[in-house]
C-alpha positions as CSV (number, residue, x, y, z in Angstrom):
1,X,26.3,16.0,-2.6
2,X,24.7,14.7,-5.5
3,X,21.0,15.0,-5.8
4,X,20.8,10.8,-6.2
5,X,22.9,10.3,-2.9
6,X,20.4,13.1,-1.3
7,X,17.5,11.3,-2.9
8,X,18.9,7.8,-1.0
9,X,19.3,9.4,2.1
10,X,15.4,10.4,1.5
11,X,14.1,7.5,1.0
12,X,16.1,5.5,4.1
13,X,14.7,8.5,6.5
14,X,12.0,6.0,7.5
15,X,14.4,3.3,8.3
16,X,16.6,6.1,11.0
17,X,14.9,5.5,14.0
18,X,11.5,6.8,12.6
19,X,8.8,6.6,15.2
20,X,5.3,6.6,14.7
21,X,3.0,7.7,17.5
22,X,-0.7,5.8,16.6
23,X,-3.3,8.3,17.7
24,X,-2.2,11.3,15.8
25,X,-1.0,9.6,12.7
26,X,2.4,11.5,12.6
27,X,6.0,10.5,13.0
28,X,8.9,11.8,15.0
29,X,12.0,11.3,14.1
30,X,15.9,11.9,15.9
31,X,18.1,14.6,15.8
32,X,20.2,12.7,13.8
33,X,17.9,13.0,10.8
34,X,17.3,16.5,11.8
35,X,21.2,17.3,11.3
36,X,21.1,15.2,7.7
37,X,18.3,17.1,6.1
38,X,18.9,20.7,7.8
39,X,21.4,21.5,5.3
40,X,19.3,21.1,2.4
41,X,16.7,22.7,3.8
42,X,14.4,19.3,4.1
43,X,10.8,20.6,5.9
44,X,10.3,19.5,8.9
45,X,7.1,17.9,9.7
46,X,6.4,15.9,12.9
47,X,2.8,16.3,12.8
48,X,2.3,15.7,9.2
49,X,3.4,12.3,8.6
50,X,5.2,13.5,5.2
51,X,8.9,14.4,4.3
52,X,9.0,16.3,1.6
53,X,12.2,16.9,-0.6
54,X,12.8,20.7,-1.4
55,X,14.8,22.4,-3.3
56,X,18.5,22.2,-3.3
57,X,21.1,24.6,-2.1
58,X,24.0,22.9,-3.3
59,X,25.8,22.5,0.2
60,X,26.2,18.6,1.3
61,X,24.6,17.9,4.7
62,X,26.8,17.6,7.7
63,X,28.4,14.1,8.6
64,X,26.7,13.1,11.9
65,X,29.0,12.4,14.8
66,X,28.7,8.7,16.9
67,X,27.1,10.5,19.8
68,X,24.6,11.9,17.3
69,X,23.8,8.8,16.0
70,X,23.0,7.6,19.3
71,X,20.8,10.1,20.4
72,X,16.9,9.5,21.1
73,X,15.9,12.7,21.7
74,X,14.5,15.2,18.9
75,X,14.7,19.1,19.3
76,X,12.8,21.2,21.7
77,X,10.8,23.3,18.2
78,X,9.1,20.9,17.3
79,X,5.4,21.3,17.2
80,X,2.7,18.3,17.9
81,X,-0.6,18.6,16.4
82,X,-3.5,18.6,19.1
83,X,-4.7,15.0,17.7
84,X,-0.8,13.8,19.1
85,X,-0.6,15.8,21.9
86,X,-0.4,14.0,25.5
87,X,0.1,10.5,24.2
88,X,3.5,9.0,23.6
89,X,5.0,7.3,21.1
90,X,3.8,3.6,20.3
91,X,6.9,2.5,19.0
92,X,9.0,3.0,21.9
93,X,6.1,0.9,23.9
94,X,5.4,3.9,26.2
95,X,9.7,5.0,27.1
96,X,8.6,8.7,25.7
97,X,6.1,10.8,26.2
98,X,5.5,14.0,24.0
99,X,3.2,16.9,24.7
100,X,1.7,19.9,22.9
101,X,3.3,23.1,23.8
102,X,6.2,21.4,25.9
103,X,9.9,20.8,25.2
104,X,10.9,17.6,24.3
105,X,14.9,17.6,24.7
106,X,15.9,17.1,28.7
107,X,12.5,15.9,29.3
108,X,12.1,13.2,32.2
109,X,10.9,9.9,30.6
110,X,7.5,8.7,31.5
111,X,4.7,6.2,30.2
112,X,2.3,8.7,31.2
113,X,-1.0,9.1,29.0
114,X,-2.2,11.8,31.3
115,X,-2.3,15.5,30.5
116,X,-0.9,18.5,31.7
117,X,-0.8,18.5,35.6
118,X,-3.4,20.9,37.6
119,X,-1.3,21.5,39.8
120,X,2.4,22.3,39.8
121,X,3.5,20.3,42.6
122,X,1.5,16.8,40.9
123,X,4.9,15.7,39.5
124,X,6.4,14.7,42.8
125,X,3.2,12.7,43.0
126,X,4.0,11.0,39.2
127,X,4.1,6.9,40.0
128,X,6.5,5.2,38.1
129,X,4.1,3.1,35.5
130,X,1.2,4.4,34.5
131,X,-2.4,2.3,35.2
132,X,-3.1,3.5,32.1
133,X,-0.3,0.5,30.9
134,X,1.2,0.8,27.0
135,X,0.2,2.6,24.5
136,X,-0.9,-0.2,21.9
137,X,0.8,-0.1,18.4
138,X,-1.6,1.1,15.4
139,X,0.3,-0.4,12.8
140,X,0.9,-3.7,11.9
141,X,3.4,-4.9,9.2
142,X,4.0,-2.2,6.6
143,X,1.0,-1.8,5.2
144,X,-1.7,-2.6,7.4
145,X,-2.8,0.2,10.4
146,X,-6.1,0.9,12.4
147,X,-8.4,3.8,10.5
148,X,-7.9,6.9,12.3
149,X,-11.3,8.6,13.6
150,X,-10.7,12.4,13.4
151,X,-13.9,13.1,15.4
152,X,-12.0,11.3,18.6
153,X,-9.3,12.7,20.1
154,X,-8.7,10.2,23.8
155,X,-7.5,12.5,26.4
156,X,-7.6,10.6,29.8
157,X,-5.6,11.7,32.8
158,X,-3.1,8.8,34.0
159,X,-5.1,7.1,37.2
160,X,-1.9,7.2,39.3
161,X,-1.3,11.2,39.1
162,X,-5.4,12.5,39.9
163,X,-5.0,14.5,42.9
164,X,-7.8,17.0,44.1
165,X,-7.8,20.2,43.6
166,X,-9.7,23.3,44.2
167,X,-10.5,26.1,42.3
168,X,-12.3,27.9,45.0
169,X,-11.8,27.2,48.8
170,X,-14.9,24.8,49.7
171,X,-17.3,26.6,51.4
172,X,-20.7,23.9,52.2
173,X,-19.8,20.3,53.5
174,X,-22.5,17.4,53.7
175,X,-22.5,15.1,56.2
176,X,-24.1,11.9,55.4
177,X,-24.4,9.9,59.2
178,X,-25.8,6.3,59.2
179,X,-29.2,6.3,60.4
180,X,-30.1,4.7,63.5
181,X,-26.3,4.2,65.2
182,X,-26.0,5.5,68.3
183,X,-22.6,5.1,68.3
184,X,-22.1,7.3,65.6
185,X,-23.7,10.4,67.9
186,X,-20.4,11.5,69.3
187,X,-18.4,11.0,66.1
188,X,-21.4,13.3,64.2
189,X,-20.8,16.1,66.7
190,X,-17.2,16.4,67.0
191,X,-16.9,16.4,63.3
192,X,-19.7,19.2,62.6
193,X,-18.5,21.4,65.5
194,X,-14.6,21.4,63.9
195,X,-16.3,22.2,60.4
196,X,-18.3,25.0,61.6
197,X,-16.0,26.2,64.4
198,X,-12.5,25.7,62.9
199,X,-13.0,26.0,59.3
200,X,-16.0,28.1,59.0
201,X,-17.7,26.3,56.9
202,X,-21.4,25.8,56.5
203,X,-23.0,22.1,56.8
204,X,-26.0,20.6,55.7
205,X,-27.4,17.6,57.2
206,X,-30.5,15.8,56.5
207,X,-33.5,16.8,58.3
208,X,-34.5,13.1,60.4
209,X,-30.7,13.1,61.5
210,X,-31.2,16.6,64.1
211,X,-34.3,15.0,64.8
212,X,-32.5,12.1,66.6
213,X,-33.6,12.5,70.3
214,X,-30.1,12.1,71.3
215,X,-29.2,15.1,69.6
216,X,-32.8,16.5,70.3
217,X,-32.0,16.1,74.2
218,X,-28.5,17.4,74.0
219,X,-28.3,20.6,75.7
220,X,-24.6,21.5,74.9
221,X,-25.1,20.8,71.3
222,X,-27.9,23.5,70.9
223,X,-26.1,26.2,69.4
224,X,-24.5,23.9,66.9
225,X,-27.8,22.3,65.8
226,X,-29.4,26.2,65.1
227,X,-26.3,26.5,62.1
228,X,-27.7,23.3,60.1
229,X,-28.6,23.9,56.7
230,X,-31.1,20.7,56.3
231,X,-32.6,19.0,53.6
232,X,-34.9,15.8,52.8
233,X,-34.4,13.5,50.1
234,X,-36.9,13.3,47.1
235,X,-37.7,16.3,47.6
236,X,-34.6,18.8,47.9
237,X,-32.0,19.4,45.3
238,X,-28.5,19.9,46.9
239,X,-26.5,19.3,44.0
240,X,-25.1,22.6,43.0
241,X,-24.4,23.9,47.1
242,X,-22.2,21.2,48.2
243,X,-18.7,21.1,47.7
244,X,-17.6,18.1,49.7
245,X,-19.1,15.0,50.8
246,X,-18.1,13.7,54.7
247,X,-19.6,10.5,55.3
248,X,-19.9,8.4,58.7
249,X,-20.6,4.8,58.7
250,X,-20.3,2.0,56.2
251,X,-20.0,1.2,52.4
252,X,-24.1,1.9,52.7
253,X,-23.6,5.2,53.5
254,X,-21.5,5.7,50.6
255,X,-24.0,4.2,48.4
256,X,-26.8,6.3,50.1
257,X,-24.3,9.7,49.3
258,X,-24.4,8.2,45.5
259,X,-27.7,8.5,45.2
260,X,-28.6,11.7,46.2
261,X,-26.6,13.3,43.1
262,X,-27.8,12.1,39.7
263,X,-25.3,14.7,38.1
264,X,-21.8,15.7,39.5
265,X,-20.6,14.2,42.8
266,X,-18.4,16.4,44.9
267,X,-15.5,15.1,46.4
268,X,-16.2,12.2,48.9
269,X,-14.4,11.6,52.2
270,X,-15.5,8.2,54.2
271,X,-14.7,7.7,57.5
272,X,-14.9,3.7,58.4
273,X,-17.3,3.8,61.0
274,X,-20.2,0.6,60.2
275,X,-19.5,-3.3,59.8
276,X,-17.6,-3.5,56.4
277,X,-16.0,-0.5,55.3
278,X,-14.4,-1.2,52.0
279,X,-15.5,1.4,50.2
280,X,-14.8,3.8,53.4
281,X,-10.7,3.9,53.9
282,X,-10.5,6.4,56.9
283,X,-10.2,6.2,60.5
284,X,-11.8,8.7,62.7
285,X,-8.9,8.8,65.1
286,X,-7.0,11.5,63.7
287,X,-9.9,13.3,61.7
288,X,-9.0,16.7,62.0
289,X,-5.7,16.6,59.9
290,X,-7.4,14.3,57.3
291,X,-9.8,16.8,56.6
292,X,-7.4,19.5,56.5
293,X,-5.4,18.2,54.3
294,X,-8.2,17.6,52.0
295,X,-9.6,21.0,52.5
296,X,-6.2,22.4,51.7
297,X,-6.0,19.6,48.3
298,X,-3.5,17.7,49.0
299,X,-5.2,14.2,48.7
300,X,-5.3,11.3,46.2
301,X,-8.7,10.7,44.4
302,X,-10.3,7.5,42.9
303,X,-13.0,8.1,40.2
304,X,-15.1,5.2,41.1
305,X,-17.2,4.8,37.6
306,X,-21.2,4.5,38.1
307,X,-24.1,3.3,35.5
308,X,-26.1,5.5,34.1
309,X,-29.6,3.0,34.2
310,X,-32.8,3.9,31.9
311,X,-35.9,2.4,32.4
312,X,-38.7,2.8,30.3
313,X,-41.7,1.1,31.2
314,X,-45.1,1.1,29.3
315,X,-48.1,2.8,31.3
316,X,-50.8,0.2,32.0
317,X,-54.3,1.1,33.2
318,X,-55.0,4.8,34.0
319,X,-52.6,7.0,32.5
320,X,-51.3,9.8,35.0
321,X,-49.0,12.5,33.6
322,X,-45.4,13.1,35.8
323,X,-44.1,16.4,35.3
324,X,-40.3,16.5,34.4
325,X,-38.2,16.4,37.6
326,X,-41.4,15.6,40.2
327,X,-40.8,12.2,42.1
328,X,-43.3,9.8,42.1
329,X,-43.4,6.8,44.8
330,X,-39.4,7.6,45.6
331,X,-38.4,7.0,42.4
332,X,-36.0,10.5,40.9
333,X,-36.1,11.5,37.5
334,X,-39.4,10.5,36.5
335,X,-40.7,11.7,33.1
336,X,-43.8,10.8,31.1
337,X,-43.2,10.3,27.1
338,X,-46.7,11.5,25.8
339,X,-46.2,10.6,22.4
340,X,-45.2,6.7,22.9
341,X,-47.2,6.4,26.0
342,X,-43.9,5.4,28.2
343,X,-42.5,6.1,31.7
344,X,-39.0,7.1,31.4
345,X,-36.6,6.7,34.9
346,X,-33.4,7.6,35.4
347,X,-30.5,6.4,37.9
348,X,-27.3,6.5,38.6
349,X,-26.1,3.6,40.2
350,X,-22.5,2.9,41.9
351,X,-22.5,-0.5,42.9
352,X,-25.0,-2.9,40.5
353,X,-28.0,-3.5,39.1
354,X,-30.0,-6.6,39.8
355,X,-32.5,-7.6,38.3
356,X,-34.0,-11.2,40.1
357,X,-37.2,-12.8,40.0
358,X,-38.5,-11.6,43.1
359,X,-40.8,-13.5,44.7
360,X,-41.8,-15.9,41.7
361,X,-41.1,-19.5,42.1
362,X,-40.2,-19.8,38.6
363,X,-36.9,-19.2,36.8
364,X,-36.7,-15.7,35.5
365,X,-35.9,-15.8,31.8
366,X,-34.6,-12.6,30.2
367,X,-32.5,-11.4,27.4
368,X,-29.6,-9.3,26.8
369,X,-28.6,-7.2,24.0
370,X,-24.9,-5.4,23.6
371,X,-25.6,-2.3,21.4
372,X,-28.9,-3.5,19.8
373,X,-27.6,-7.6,19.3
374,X,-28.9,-10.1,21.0
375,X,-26.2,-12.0,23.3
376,X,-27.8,-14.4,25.6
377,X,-30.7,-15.4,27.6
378,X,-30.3,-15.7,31.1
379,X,-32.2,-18.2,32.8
380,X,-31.8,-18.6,36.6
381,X,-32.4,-16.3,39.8
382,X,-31.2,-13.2,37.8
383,X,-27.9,-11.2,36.7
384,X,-26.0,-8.9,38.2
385,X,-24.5,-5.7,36.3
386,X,-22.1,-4.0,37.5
387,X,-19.2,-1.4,37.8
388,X,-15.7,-2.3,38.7
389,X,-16.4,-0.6,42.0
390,X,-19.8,-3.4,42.6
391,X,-17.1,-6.6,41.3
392,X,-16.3,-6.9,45.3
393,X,-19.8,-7.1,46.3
394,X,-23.0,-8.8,45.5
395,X,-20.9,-9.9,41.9
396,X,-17.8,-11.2,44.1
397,X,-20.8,-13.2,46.2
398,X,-21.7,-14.5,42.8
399,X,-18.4,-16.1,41.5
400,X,-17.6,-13.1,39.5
401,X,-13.8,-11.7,39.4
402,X,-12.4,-9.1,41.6
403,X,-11.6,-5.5,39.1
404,X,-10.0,-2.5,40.4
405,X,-12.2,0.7,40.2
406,X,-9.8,1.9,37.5
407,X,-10.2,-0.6,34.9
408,X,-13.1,1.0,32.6
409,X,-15.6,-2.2,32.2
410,X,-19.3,-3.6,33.0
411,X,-19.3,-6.7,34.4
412,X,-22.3,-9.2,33.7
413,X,-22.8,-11.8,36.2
414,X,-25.5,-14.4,36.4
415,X,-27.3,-15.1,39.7
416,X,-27.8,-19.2,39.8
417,X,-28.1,-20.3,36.0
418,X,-29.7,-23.3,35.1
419,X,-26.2,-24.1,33.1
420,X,-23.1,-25.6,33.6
421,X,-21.1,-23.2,31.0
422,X,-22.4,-19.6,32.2
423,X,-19.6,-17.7,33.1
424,X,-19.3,-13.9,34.4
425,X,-18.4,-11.9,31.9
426,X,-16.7,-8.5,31.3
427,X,-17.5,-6.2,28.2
428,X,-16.0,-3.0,27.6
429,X,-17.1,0.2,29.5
430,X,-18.4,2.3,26.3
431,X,-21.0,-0.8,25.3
432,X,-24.8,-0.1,25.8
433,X,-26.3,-3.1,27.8
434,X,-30.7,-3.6,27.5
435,X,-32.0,-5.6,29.5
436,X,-35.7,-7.0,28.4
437,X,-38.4,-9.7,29.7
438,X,-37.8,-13.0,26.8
439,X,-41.4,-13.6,25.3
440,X,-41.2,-17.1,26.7
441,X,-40.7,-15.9,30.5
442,X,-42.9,-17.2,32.7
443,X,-43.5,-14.0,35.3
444,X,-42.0,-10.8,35.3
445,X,-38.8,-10.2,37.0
446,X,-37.6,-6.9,39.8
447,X,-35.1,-4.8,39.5
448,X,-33.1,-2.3,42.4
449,X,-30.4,0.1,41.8
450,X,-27.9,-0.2,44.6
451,X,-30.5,-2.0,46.6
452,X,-32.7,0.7,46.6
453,X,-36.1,2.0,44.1
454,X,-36.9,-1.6,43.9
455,X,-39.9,-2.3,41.4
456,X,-41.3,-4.6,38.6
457,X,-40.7,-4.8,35.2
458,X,-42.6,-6.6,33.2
459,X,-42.9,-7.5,29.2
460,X,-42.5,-4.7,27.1
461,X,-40.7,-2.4,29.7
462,X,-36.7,-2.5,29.0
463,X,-33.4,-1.9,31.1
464,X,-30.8,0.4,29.2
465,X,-27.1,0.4,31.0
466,X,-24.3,2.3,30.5
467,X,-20.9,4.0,31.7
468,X,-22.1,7.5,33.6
469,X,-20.3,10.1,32.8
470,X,-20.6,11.2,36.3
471,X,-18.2,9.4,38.5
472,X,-18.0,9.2,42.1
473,X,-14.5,10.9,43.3
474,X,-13.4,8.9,46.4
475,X,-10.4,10.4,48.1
476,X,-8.1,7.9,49.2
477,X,-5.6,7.6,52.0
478,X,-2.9,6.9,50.7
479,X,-3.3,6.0,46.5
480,X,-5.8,4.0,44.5
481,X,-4.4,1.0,44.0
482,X,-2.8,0.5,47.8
483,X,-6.1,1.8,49.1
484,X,-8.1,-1.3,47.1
485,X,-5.7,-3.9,48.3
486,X,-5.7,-2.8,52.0
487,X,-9.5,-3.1,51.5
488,X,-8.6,-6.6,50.3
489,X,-7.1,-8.0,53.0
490,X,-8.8,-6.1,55.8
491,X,-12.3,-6.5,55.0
492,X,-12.5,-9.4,52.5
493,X,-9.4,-11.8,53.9
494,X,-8.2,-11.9,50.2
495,X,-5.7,-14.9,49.9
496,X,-5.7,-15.7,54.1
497,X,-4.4,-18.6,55.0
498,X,-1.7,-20.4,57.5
499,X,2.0,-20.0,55.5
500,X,3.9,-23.3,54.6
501,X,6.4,-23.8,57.0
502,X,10.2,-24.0,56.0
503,X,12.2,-27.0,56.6
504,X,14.9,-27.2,59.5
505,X,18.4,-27.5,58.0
506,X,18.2,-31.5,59.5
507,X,15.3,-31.7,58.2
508,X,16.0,-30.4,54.6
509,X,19.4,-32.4,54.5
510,X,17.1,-36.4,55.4
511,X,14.7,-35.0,53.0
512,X,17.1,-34.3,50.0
513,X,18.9,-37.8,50.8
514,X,15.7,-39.4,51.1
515,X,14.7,-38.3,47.3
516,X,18.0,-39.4,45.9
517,X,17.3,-42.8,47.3
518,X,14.4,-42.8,45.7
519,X,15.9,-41.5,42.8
520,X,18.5,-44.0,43.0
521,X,16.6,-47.1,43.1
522,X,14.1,-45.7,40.3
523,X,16.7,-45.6,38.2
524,X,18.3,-49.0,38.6
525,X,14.8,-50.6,38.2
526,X,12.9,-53.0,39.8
527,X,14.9,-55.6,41.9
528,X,14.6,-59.2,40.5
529,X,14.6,-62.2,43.4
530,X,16.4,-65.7,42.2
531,X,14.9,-69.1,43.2
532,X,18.0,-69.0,46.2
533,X,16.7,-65.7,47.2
534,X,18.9,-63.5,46.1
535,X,18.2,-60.0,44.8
């Protein structure tokens, strides 16, 4: 072939079912154009984005067969840089899926982001869309594309496939019970007996729950009670002995687990056993294989996003230095910042954080800045921010929208406004929210953290919220998104109402007739009367 046919073939490689995958700026193209260039010894490069002509051997490429020229699949040696690997192609809207250091030719198609399974059974548990949904396109007409940042390389595991694993077998379980149920007494023992008994495992409780006088005054469960590890909150750091997290009661208890690890959160298993539960998705009946199959990890997992909430507050009056990590009046993470003169608090919060104007009778008046601009001022009883996970409680009571704990956002919710036009909002989960008292407020405002550490903030003090990158692993029944829906329509009646009934076959034919009589004298018009009566 001569080198100006070669050189045409060259510059129409683009238009031979090229693909371009967006996040690692490199194309990948068919067999076909494998099979045209091979013979002149064309380098391949499907990580470099270039084709570059070499030199020439004199032998004319191959002709490529029909089948060949169907094909969508590229050969098994090709190499993915690390910036593409994992993500799949942008131009086939998510039909492939390419990986670093696996073959590409036989592979089953998927619109997968996620990464390399942890375990090697996962793949029977692959759904059959991703949550993730497409990969977005990063260019636009040919010349325009999004700026490539080399310093971020997105590596997210698909939603749908995140089962728990272990590297270790667990060893320590908490047991979180709701405080002051009764009920829960029997429930408490037969689960801590099958731990310690069965599975050998070693349990730590907190310290007021042995000293229930039920359990006090229970003879038989002596022996059990003398294996506690115990602890008390505030005081006690847990964090790096506990490899799961059993919980008995309501969505409280859940939040109550939350907030005894400002870090990593183990595993979570709640058992529905208070008023709401829909945050809690298991039933105590059959308890013993639940938690064996979770033992053995074989159970879906939810990460349930939290807020990582920073309060700095100006000291006022006598200044009194808080060592780093001492509590002070319940509240964790307290630090003193001696060069500023600021109290520094930190929290991790699941649900929301409200910030209201307590007792006031005024309006509270504050402002909010997204990453350092001003927004809005919120005037009314207060706002709500939350996590997805928060959206179905005190933000649902609001008016705000209904978001699935996989959907990476903050929601910003106002509590009353005084206007007609303030809507909830939702900003993206990677923003920095700060919260501050407007000069022209009237009285301070309060602030709690999952309902709990409520205190004052007043002007010159500041709220700083963000995404954690700490998540709360909730282990589902079945899978994340049939577990949220079943929540739904158990606890919150989502979409209850009587069904229309169908019409009767007699019923349907008078009522089709009817209509075309309707229909019928619609179309001929009014009637006109005469003087001699007639129509």
């Amino acid at each position: 072939m001569s080198v100006p046919i070669f050189t045409s073939i060259w510059k129409l490689n683009f238009s031979l079912r090229t693909k371009y995958v967006g996040f690692g700026q490199c194309f990948i193209g068919t067999g076909l154009k494998r099979r045209l260039f091979a013979g002149h010894g064309v380098q391949w490069v499907p990580a470099g984005g270039l084709i570059r002509p070499p030199r020439f051997s004199g032998r004319s490429p191959p002709r490529p067969s029909t089948t060949e020229m169907e094909q969508e699949t590229v050969s098994g040696s090709a190499e993915l840089r690390a910036e593409a690997a994992s993500y799949r192609c942008s131009a086939c809207h998510g039909d492939e899926d390419w990986g670093l250091g696996h073959p590409i030719r036989g592979r089953a198609k998927s619109r997968s982001l996620s990464a390399a399974p942890a375990l090697a059974s996962t793949r029977e548990f692959r759904r059959t869309r991703s949550l993730h949904g497409p990969c977005p396109v990063t260019t636009f007409g040919p010349k325009a594309c999004v700026l490539q940042n080399p310093q971020t390389i997105m590596h997210i595991q698909d939603p749908a496939s995140q089962r728990l694993t272990w590297n270790k077998s667990p060893k320590s379980v908490l047991v979180i019970k709701k405080i002051r149920d009764a009920s829960l007494l029997q429930p408490f023992k037969e689960l801590c007996v099958y731990l310690m008994e069965e599975n050998n495992m070693i349990v730590y409780v907190e310290k007021k729950v042995l000293e229930d006088p039920a359990i006090v005054s229970d003879d038989r469960f002596g022996p059990v009670k003398r294996k506690f590890c115990t602890f008390r909150e505030d005081y006690d750091d847990i964090s790096n002995q506990i490899d799961l997290i059993i919980c008995l009661g309501g969505d409280g208890t859940l939040l109550y687990a939350s907030s005894l690890f400002q870090g990593s959160v183990p595993p979570v298993m709640a058992f529905h056993l208070g008023s709401l539960g829909f945050l809690t998705p298991f039933n105590f009946e059959n308890f013993q294989s639940q938690v064996t199959q979770v033992i053995q990890g074989n159970a879906a997992v939810v990460l349930r996003s939290r807020l990582k909430v920073r309060v700095v507050k100006e000291l006022r009056g006598k200044k009194v230095a808080v060592p780093n990590g001492i509590s002070e009046n319940g509240v964790l993470a307290a630090a003193l910042d001696a060069e500023v003169g600021k109290q520094v608090m930190q929290y991790q919060v699941l649900n929301e954080v409200v910030i209201d104007r307590g007792p006031s009778s005024y309006l509270s008046n504050v402002d909010v800045y997204l990453d350092g601009h001003l927004i809005t001022t919120v005037q009314g009883d207060g706002v709500i921010v939350s996590t997805p996970t928060g959206s179905t409680a005190y933000a649902a009571a609001a008016g705000a929208s209904m978001i699935h704990p996989n959907v990476p956002a903050i929601m910003l919710t106002p509590i009353c406004p005084h206007s007609l036009s303030f809507r909830p909002i939702v900003v993206p989960a990677g923003v920095e929210l700060k919260i501050m008292l407007s000069p022209e407020a009237r009285n301070t405002v309060w602030v709690s953290f999952d309902g709990r550490k409520r205190q004052e903030v007043r002007h010159g003090d500041s709220i700083s919220i963000t995404t954690s990158r700490y998540p709360l692993p909730s282990i589902c029944v079945r899978d994340p998104v049939s577990d949220w829906f079943e929540s739904l329509a158990q606890c919150l009646h989502w979409n209850v109402r009587k069904k229309q009934a169908h019409f009767a076959e007699d019923e349907e034919d008078a009522h089709e007739e009817d209509g075309a009589g309707r229909a019928g004298s619609q179309a001929c018009g009014p009637a006109v009367c005469t003087r001699d009566g007639r129509t």
